[in-house]
Biotite code that builds the C-alpha atoms (Angstrom):
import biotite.structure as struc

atoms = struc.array([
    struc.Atom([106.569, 97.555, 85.681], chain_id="A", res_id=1, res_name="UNK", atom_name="CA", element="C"),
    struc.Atom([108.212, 101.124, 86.626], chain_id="A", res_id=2, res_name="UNK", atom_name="CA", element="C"),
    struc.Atom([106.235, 103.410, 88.649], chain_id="A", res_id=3, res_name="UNK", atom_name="CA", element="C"),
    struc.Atom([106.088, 105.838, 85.704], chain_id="A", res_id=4, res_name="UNK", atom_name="CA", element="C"),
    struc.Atom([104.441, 103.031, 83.332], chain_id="A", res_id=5, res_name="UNK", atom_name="CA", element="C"),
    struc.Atom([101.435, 102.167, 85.911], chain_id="A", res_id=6, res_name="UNK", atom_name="CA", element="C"),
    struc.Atom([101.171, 105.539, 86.476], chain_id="A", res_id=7, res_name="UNK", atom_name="CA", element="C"),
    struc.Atom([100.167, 106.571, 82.835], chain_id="A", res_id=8, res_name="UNK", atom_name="CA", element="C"),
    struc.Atom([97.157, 104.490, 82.865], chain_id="A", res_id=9, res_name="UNK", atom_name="CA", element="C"),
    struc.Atom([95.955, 104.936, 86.191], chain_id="A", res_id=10, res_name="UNK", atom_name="CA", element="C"),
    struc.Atom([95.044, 108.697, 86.176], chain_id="A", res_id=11, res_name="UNK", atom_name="CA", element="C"),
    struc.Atom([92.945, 108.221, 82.773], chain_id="A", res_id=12, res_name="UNK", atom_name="CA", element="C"),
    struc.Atom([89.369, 107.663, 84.265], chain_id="A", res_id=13, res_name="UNK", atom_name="CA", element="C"),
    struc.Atom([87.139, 110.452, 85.369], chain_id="A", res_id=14, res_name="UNK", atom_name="CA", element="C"),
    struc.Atom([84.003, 111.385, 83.865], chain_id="A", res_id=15, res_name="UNK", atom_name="CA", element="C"),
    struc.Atom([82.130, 114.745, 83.683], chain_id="A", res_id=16, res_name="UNK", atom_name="CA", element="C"),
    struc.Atom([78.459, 113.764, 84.009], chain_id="A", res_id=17, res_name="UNK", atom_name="CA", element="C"),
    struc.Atom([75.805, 115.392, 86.238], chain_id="A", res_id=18, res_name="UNK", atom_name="CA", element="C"),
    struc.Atom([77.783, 115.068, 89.666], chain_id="A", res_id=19, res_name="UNK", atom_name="CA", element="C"),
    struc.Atom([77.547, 111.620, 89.667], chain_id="A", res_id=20, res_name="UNK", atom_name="CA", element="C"),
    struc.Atom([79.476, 108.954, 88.130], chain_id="A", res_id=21, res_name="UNK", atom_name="CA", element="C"),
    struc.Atom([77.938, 106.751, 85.498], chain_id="A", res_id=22, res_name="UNK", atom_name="CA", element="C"),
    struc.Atom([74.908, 108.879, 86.412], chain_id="A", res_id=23, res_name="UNK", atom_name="CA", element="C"),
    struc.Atom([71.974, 108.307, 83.682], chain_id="A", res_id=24, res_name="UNK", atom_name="CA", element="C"),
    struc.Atom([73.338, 111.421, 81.778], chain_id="A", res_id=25, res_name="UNK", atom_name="CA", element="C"),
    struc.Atom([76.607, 109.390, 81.513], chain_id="A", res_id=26, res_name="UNK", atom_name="CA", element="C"),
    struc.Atom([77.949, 108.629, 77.944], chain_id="A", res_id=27, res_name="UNK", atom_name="CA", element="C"),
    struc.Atom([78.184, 105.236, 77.681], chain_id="A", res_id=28, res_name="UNK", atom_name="CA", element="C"),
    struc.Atom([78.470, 102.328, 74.785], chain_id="A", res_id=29, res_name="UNK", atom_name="CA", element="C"),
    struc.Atom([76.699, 102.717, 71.603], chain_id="A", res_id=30, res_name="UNK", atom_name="CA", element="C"),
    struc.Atom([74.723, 105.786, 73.311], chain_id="A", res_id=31, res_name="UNK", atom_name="CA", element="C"),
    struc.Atom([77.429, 108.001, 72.771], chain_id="A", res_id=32, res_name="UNK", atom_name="CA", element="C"),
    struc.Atom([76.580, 110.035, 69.749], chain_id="A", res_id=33, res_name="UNK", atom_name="CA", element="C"),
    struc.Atom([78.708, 113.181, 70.294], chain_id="A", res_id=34, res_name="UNK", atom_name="CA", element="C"),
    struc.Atom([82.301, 113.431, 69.566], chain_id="A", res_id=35, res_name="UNK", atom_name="CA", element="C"),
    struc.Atom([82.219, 116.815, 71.489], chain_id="A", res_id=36, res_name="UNK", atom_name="CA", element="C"),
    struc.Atom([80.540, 115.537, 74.447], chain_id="A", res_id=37, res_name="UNK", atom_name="CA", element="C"),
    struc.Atom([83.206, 112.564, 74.786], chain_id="A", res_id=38, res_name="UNK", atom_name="CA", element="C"),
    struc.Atom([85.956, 114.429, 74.243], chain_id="A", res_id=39, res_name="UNK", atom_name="CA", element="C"),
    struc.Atom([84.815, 117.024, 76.909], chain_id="A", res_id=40, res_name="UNK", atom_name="CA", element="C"),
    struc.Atom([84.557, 114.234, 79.426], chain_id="A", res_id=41, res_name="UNK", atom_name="CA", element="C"),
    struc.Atom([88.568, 114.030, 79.988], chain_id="A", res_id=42, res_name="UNK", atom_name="CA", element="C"),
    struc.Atom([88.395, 117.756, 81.055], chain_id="A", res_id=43, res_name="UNK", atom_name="CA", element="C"),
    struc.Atom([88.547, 116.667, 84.881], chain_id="A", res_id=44, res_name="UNK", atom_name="CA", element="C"),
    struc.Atom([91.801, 114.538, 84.758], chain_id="A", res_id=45, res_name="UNK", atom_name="CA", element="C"),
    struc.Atom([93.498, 118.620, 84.623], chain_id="A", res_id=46, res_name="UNK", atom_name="CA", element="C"),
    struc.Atom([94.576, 118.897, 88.574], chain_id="A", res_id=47, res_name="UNK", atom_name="CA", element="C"),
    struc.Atom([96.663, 117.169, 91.191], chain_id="A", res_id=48, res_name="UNK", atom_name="CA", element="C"),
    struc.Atom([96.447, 113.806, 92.546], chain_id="A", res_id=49, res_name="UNK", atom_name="CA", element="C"),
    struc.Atom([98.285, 112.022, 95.438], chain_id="A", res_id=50, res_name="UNK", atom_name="CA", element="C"),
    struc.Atom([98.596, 108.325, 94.611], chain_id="A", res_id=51, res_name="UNK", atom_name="CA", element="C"),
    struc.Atom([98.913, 105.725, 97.183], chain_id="A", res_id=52, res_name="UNK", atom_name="CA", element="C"),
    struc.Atom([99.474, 102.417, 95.815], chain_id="A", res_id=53, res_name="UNK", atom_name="CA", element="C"),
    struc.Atom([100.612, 98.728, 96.892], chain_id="A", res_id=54, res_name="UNK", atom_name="CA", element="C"),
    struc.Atom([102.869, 96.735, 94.493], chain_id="A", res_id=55, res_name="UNK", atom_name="CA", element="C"),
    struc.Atom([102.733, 92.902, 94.609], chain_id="A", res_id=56, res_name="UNK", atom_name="CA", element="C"),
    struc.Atom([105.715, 90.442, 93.923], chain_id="A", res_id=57, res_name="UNK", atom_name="CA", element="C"),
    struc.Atom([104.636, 88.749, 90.294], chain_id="A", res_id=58, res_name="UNK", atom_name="CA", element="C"),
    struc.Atom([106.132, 88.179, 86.719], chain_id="A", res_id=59, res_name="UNK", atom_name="CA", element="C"),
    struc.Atom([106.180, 92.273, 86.078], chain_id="A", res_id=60, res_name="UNK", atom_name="CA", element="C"),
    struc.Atom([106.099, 93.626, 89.393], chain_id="A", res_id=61, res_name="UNK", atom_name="CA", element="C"),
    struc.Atom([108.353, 93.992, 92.497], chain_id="A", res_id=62, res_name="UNK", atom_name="CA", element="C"),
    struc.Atom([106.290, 94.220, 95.990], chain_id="A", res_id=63, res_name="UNK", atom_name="CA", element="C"),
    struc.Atom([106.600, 97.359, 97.758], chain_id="A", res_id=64, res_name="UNK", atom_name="CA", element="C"),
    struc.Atom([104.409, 100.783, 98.284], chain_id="A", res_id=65, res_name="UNK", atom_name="CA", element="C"),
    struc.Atom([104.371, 103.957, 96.705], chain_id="A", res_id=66, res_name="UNK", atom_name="CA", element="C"),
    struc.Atom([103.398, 107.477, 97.104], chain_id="A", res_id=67, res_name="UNK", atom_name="CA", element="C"),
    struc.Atom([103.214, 109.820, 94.446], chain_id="A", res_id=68, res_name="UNK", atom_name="CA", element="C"),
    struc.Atom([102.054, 113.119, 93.213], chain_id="A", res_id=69, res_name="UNK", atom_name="CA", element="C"),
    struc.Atom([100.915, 113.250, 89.558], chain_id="A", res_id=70, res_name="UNK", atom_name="CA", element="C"),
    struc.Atom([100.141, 116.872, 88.136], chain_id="A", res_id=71, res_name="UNK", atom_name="CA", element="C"),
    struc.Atom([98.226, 117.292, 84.824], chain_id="A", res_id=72, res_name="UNK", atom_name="CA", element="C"),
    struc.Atom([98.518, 119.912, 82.714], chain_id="A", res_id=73, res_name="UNK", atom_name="CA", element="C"),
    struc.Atom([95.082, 119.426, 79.972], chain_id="A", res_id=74, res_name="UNK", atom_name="CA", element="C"),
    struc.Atom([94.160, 120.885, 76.901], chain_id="A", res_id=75, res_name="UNK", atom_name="CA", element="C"),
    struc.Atom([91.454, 120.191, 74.235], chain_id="A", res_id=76, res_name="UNK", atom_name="CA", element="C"),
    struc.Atom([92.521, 121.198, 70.592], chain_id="A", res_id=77, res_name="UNK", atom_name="CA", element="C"),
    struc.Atom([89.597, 120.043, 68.221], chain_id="A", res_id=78, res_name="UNK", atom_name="CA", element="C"),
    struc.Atom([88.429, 116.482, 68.742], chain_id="A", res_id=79, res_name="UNK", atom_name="CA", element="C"),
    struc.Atom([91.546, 115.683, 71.068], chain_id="A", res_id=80, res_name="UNK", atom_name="CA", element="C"),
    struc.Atom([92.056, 115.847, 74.777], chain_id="A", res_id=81, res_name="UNK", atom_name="CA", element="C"),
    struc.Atom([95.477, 115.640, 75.428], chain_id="A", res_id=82, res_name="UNK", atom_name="CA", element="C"),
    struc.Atom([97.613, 115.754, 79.153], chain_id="A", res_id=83, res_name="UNK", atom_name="CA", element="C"),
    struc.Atom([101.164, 116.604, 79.963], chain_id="A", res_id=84, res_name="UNK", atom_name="CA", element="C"),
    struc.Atom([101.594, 114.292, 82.705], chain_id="A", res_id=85, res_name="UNK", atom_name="CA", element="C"),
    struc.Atom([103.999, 115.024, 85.693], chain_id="A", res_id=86, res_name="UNK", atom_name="CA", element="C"),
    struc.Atom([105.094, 112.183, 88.094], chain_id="A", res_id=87, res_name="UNK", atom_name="CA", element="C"),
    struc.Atom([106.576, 114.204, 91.270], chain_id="A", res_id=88, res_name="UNK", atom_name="CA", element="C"),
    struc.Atom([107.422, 117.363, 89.110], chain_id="A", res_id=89, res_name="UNK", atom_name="CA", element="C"),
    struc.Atom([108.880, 116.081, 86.531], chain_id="A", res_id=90, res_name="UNK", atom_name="CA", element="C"),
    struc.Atom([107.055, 115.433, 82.851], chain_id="A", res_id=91, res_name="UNK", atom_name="CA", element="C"),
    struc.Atom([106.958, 111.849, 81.937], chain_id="A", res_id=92, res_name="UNK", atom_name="CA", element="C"),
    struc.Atom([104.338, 111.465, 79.432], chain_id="A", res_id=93, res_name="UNK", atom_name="CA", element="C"),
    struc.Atom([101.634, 113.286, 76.992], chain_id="A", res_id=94, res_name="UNK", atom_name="CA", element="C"),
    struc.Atom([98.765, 111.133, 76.544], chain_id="A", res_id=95, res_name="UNK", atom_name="CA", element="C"),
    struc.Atom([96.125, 111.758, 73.901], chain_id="A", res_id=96, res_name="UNK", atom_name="CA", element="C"),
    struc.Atom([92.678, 111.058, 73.719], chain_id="A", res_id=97, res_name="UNK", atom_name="CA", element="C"),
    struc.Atom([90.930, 110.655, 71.190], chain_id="A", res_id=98, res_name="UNK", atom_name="CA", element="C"),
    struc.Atom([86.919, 109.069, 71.169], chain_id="A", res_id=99, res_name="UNK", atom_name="CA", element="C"),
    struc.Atom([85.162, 107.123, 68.735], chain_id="A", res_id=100, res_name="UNK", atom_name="CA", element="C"),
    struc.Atom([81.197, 107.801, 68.911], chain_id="A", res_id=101, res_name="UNK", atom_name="CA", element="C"),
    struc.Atom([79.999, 105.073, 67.208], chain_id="A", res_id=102, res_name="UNK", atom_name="CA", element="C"),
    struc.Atom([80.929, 102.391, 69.774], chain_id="A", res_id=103, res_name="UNK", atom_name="CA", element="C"),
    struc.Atom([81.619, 105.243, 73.027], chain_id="A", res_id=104, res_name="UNK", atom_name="CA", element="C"),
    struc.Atom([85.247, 103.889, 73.447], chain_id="A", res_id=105, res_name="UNK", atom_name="CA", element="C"),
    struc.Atom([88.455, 105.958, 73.518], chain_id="A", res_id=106, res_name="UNK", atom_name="CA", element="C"),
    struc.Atom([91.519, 105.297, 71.888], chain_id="A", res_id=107, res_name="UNK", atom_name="CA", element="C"),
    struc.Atom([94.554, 106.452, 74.043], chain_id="A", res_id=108, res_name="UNK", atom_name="CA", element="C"),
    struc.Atom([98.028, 107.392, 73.093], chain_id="A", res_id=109, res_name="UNK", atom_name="CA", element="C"),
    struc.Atom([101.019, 107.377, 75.246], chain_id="A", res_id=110, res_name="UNK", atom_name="CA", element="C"),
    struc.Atom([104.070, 109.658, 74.357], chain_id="A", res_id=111, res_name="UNK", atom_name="CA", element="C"),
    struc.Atom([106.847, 108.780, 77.079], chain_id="A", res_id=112, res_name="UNK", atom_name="CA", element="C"),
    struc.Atom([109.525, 111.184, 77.816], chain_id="A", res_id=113, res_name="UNK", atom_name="CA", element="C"),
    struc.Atom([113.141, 110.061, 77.096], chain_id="A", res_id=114, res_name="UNK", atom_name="CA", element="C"),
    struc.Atom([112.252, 109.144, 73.706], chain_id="A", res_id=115, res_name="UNK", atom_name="CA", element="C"),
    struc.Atom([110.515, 106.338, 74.168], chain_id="A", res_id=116, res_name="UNK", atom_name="CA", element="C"),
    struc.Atom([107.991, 104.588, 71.354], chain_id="A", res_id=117, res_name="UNK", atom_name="CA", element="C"),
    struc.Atom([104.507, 105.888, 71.868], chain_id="A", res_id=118, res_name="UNK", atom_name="CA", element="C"),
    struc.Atom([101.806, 103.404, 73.073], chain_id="A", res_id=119, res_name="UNK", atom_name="CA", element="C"),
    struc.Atom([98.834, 103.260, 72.403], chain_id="A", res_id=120, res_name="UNK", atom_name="CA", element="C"),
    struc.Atom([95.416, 101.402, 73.843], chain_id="A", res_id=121, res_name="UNK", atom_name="CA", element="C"),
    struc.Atom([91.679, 101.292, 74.632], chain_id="A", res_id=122, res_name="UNK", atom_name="CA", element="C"),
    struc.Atom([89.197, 102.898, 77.275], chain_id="A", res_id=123, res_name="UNK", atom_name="CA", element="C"),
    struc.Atom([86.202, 101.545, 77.813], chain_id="A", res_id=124, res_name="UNK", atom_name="CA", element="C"),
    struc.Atom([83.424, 102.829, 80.245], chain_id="A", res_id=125, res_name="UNK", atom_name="CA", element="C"),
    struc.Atom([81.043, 100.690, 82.021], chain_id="A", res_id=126, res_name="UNK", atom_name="CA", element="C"),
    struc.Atom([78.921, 102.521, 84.565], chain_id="A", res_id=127, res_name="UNK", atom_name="CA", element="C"),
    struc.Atom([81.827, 103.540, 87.417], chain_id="A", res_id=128, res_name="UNK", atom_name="CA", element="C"),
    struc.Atom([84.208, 101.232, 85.997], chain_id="A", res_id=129, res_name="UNK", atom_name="CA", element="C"),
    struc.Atom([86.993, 102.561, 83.693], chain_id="A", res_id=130, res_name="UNK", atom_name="CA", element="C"),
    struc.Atom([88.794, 99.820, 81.968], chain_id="A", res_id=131, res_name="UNK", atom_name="CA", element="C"),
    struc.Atom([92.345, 100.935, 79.542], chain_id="A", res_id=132, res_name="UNK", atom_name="CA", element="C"),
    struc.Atom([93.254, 98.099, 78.017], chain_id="A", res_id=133, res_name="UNK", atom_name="CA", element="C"),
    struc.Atom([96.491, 97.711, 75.913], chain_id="A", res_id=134, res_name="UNK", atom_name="CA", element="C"),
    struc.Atom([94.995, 96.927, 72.212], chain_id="A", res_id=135, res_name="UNK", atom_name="CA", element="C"),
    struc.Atom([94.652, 93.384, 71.737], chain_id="A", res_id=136, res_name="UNK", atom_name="CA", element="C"),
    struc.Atom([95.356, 92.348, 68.369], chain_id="A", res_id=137, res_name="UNK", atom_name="CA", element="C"),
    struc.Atom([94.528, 89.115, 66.398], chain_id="A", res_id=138, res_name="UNK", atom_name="CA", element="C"),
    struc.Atom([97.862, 88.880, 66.344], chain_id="A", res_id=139, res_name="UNK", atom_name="CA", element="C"),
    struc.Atom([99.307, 89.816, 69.545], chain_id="A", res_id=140, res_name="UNK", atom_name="CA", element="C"),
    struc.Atom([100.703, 87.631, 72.349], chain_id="A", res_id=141, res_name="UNK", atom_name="CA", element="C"),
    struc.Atom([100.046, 87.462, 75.806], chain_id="A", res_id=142, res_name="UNK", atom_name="CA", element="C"),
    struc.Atom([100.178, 88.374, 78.287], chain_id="A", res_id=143, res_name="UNK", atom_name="CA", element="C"),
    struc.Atom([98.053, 91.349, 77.701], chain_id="A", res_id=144, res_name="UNK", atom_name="CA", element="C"),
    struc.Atom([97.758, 93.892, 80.373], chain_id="A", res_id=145, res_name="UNK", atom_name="CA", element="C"),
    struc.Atom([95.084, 96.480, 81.671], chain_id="A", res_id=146, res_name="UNK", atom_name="CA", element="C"),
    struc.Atom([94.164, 99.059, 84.583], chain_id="A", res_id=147, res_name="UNK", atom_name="CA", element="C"),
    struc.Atom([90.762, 99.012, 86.185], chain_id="A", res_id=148, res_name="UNK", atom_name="CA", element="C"),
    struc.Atom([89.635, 102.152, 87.530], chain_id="A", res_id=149, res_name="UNK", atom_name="CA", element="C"),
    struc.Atom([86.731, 102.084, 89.940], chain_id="A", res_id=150, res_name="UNK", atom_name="CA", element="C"),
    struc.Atom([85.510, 105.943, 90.437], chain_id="A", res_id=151, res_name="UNK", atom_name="CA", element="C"),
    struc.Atom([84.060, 106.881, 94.122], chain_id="A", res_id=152, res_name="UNK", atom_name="CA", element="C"),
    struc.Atom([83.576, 109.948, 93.215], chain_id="A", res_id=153, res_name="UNK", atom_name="CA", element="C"),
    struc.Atom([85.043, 113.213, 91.062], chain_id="A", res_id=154, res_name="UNK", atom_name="CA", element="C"),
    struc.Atom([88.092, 113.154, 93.520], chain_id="A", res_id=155, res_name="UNK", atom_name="CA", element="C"),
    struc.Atom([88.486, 109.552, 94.471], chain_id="A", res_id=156, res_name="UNK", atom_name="CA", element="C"),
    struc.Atom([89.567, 106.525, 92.650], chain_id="A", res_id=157, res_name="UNK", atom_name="CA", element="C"),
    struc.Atom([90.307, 102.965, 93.263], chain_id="A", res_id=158, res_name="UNK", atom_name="CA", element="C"),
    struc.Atom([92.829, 101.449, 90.937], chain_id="A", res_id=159, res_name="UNK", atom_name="CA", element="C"),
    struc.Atom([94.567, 98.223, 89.952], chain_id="A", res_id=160, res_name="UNK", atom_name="CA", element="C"),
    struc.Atom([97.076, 97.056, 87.201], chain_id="A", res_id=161, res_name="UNK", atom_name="CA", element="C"),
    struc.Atom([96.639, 93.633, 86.381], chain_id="A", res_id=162, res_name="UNK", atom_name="CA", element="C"),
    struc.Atom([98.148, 91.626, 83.464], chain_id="A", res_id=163, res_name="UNK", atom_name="CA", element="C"),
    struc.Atom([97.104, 87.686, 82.122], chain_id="A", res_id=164, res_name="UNK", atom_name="CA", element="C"),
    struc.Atom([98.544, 85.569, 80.022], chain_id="A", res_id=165, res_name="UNK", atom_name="CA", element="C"),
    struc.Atom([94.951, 83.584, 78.753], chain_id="A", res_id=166, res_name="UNK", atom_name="CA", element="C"),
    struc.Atom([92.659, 86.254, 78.501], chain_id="A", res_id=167, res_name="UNK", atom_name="CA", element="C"),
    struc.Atom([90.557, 84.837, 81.765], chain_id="A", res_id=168, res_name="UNK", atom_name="CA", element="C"),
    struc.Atom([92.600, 85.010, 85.134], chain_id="A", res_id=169, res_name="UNK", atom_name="CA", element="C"),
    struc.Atom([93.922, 88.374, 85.902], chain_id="A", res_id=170, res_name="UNK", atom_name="CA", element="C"),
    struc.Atom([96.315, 89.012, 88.375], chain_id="A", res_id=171, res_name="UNK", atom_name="CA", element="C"),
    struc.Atom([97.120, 91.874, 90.639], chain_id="A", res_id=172, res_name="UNK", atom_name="CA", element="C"),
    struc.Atom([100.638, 93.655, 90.331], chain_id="A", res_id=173, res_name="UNK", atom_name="CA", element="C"),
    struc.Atom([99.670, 96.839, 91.953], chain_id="A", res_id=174, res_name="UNK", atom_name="CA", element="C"),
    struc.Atom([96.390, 98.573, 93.636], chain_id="A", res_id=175, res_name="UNK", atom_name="CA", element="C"),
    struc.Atom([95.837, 101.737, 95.604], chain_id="A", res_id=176, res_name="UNK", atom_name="CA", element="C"),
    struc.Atom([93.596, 104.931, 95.936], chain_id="A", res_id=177, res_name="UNK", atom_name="CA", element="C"),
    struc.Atom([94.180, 108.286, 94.008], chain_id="A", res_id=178, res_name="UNK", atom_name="CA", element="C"),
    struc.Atom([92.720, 111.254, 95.705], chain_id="A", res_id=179, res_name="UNK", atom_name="CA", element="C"),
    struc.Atom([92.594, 114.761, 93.789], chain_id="A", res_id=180, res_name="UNK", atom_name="CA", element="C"),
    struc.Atom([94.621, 117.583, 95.455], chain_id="A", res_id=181, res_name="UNK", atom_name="CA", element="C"),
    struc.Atom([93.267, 120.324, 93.661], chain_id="A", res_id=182, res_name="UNK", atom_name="CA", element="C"),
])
């Protein structure tokens, strides 16, 4: 998987509560009643971040390490959240949010530069935990392949990119820490 593509996915995952993550103010599950709210949630993924991440050797990955700096450049328009994302200055994707209140998940769309077909997947929130999953379809094939985001705090996050092939056993291709710049 390119640096670019595990990018994308990784910097989706802060949440604007109270000063703490999955704080009891945090809108989670079926208790998310407020579009607004949800949507207003993604407004601290705007900033820098310096990635640090280890790649290991599997099906979709190559081992090695990588350093990055990922800009985003937010705006809300209506019920959408949406992030020009920059990977070391230059733009390689717009992702959109979008958040469905009656179950408190996101749906996620990714628009890659170059022309690429747009992707599209699912956020979940579970306490600290930020899960994107690529949509899962009762007809879809493995392996299927997702990005857990655990959040220390508002400016620190612990990632990895892990992919399976039954739905049970997920393995590692790359992990790392994100740590917001400004």
């Amino acid at each position: 998987m390119s640096k670019s593509l595990w990018l994308v996915p990784v910097i989706l995952i802060l949440s604007a509560t109270d000063g703490r993550i999955g704080g009891p103010d945090a809108i989670s599950g079926a208790s998310a009643t407020n579009v607004a709210e949800g949507i207003d949630r993604m407004t601290v993924l705007a900033g820098t971040w310096k990635t640090d991440g280890q790649a290991f050797d599997t099906d979709f990955s190559r081992a090695g390490h990588d350093t990055s700096t990922l800009r985003n450049d937010c705006w809300r328009s209506g019920e959408f959240y949406s992030c020009d994302q920059y990977v070391n200055g230059k733009s390689k994707a717009l992702i959109v949010f979008s958040f469905n209140a009656s179950d408190g998940t996101y749906n996620t769309y990714a628009i890659r530069s170059g022309g690429a077909p747009a992707t599209s997947g699912k956020l979940k929130i579970d306490g600290d935990t930020w899960t994107y999953e690529n949509p899962q379809d009762p007809g879809s094939q493995p392996p299927y392949f997702r990005t857990v985001n655990v959040l220390e705090d508002f400016t620190t996050i612990h990632f990895a990119v892990e992919y399976t092939r039954d739905n049970l056993h997920w393995i590692t291709m790359n992990q790392g820490v994100e740590i917001k710049q400004k």
